[in-house]
C-alpha positions in Angstrom: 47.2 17.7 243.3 45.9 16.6 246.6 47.4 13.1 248.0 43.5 12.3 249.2 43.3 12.4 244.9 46.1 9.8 244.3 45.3 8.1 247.5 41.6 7.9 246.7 41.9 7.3 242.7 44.3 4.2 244.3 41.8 3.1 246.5 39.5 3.1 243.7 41.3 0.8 241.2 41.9 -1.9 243.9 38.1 -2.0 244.6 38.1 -2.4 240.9 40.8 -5.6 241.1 39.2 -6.9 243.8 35.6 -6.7 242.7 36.6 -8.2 239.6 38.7 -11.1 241.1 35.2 -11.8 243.3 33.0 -11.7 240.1 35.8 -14.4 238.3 36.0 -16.5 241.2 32.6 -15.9 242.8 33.7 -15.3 245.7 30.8 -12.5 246.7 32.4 -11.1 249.7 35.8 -10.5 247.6 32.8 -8.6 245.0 31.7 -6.6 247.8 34.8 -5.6 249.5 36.3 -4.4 245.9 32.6 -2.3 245.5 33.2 -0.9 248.9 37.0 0.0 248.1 35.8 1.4 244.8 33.0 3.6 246.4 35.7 5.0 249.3 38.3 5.8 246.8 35.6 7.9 244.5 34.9 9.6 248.4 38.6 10.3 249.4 39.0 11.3 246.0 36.2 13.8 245.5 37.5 15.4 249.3 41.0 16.0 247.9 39.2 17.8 244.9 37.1 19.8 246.9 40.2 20.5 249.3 42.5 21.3 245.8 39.3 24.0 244.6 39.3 25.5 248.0 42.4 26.5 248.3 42.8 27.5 244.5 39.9 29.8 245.7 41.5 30.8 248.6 44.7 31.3 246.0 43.0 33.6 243.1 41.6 35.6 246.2 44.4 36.4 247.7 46.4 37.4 244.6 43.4 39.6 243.8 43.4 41.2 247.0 46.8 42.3 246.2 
């Protein structure tokens, strides 16, 4: 598994926290912050998927080439 993945899936359940915490308090900055965090963790973690399928691709390629 790709650390962008772990990093990104991370990323994702702070935004969570955070937007959360803003929706509690009503603090709407704290609300829009956690969205933001939330919608670049699903990013970082859809790259690290793509990058994972690539080179399992790249993988199942070269063993059939062989």
């Amino acid at each position: 598994m790709d650390t962008d993945r772990i990093a990104g899936a991370t990323k994702e359940a702070k935004g969570a926290i955070r937007e959360m915490a803003g929706k509690i308090t009503g603090n709407e900055k704290l609300k829009a912050e956690g969205k933001a965090d939330k919608i670049a963790g699903k990013v970082q973690n859809a790259f690290g998927q793509a990058k994972d399928n690539l080179l399992d691709a790249v993988k199942r390629a070269d063993e059939a080439g062989e």
